[in-house]
Structures are given as structure tokens and as C-alpha cells.
C-alpha positions in Angstrom: 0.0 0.0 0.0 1.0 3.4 -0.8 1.6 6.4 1.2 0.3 9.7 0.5 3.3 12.6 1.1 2.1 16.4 0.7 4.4 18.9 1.5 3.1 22.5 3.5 6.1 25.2 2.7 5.7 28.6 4.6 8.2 31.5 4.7 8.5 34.0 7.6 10.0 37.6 6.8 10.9 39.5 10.0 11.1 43.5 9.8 12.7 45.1 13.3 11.8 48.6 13.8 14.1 50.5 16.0 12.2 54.0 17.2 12.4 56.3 19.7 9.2 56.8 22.4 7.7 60.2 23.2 9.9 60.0 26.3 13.3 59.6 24.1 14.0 56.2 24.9 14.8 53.6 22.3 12.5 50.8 21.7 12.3 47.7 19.3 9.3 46.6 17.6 9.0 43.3 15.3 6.4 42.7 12.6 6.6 39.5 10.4 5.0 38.2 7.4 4.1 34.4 6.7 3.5 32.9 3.4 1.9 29.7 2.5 3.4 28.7 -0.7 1.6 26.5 -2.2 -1.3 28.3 -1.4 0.2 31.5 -1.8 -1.4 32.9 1.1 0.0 35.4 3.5 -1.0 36.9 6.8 1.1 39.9 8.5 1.5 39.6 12.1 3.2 41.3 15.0 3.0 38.6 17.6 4.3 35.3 16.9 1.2 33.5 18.2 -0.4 34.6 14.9 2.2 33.2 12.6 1.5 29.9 14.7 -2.3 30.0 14.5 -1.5 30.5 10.6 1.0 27.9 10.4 -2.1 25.7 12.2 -4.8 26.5 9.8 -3.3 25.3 6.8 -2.4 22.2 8.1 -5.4 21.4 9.5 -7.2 22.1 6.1 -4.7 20.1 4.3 -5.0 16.9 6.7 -8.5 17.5 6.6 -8.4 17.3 3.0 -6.6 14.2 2.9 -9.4 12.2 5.6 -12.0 10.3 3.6 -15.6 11.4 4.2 -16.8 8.6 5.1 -14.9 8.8 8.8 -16.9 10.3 11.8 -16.4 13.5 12.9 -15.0 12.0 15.7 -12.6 10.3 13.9 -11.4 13.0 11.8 -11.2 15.5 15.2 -9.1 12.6 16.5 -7.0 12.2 12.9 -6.4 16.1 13.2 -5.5 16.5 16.9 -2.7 13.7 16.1 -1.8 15.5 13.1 -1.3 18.6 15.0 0.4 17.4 17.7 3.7 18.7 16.8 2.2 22.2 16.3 0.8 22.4 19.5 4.0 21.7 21.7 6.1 24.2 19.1 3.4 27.0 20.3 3.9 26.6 23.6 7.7 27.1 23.3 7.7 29.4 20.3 9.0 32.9 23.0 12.0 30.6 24.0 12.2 29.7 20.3 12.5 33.0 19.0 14.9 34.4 21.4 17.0 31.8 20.9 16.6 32.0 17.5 17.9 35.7 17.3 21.3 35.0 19.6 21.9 31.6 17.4 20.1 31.2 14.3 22.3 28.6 12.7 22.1 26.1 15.3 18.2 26.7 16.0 17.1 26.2 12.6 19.5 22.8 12.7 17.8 21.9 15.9 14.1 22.8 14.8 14.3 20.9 11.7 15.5 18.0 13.8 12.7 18.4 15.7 10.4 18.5 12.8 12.0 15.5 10.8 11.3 13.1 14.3 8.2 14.6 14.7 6.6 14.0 11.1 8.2 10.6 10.9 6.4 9.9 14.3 3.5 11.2 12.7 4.1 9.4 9.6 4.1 6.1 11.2 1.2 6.5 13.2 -1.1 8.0 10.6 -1.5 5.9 7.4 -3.8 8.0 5.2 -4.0 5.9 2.3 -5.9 3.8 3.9 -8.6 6.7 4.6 -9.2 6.9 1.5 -12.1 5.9 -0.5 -11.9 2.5 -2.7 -12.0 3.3 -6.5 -14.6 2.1 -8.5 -11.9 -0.2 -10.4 -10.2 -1.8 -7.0 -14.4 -2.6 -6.3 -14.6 -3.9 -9.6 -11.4 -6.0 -9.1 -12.3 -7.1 -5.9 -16.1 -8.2 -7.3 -14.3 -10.3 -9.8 -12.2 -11.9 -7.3 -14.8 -13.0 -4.7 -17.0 -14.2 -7.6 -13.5 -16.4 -8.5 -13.3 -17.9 -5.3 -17.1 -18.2 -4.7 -16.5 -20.5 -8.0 -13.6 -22.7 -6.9 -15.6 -23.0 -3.2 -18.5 -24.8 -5.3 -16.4 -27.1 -7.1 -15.2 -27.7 -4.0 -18.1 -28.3 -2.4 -18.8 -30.7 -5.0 -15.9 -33.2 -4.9 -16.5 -33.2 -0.8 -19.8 -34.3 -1.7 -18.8 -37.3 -4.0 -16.1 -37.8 -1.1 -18.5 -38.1 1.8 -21.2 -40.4 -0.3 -18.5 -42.6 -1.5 -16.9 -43.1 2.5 -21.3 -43.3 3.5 -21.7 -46.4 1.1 -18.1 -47.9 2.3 
């Protein structure tokens, strides 16, 4: 059985703002700027919390997309919180994330797509989507022709343990 892969892409742009308040002292202010791109969507934001909700959305659509409809709500809220999992321990350390980010960015970007790569491959294994997914009218087809096969061969068989048990009755 085959698996599924899609593949969610999103860019953050950071803009620092260095100003002076109305009482002469210098202050910082950071606005980003997340793009989707494959969906080319893109939401500004000045608190990361935003860029996570974002980040969140389209992957719930796209998991959501990927769940057949013929699963519960239940099951596809349950399909979705796994899904997510990652996403929702990353927003909860994102303030840590960032600073450290800023003083190191080489080795947090190493380290968060460490992170990531154990995570999806966790995820990965735990979710098999393919087999959410609908059968195809040819695999029904297929499979139609196959039990109708072997309902075939069971007669025949049948048969010849018929002969079998009136020949061993008359012995």
C-alpha cells in the first residue's frame, strides 16, 4: 500500500523597527510576514502567536483534506488532533524559540528541523492516510471479480467433498 506525502512550505520575513518613544528612549518593535506557498497565502502579524495560529490552519485544512468522508467527525477531530500534535508543543515554546533564534540562528534552525523531521516521521508512522481513502470504483470492480472467483472454486469444491462423503457413507 501506498503512502500519500504532501508537503506544507511557509516562509517568515521579519522587519525590526528600531524607534524612539515620546519619552526619548529607544525601543524595538517586530512585525513578520508568513506565506503559505503552495497556497500563496500570506498573513502579517506582529505577535508570533499569529504566525503559529496561521502555520495551524493550513495544516489542518490540508489533513483535513486528505481524511475520507466517510470517517466520523469524531474520527477525523481525533485524525487532526494527532496530526497537529507537533504544532501544538512548538506554540507553547515558540517565545523561548524566537529568542534563541535571534542569539543563534544557525544552530536553532538545525535543531528545529530535527525536531520536525522526528516529529513528522512519528507522525508518519502513526497515521496511514492511504488507507482513509475511498476505494475506487476499479479496485471494487477488481475485488467483485475476485470474490466471484473464489465463490467458484468453493463450489467445485463443495462438489468433490460431496462425491467424497457419499462414497466413504456407502463404504
Amino acid at each position: 500500500m501506498s503512502k500519500e506525502s504532501q508537503t506544507a512550505s511557509f516562509l517568515l520575513r521579519f522587519t525590526q523597527k528600531i524607534f524612539e518613544d515620546e519619552h526619548g528612549e529607544s525601543n524595538v518593535q517586530w512585525r513578520g510576514k508568513i506565506s503559505h506557498v503552495q497556497g500563496n497565502d500570506q498573513k502579517n502579524f506582529s505577535e508570533l502567536k499569529e504566525a503559529m495560529d496561521f502555520i495551524q490552519s493550513k495544516l489542518s485544512e490540508m489533513t483535513l483534506a486528505s481524511i475520507s468522508n466517510d470517517k466520523s467527525d469524531e474520527e477525523k477531530e481525533g485524525i487532526l488532533n494527532k496530526s497537529l500534535d507537533m504544532w501544538k508543543k512548538l506554540s507553547s515554546n515558540y517565545p523561548k524559540l524566537v529568542v534563541d533564534a535571534i542569539k543563534d540562528p544557525k544552530g536553532q534552525v538545525t535543531q528545529l528541523q530535527e525536531q520536525i523531521s522526528s516529529k513528522a516521521e512519528q507522525i508518519t508512522n502513526r497515521l496511514d492516510l492511504e488507507s482513509l481513502r475511498p476505494t475506487s470504483k476499479s479496485d471494487f470492480n477488481s475485488l467483485s471479480e475476485q470474490i466471484s472467483d473464489l465463490t467458484a472454486v468453493l463450489k467445485k469444491l463443495q462438489k468433490k467433498v460431496d462425491k467424497i462423503d457419499k462414497k466413504i457413507g456407502k463404504s
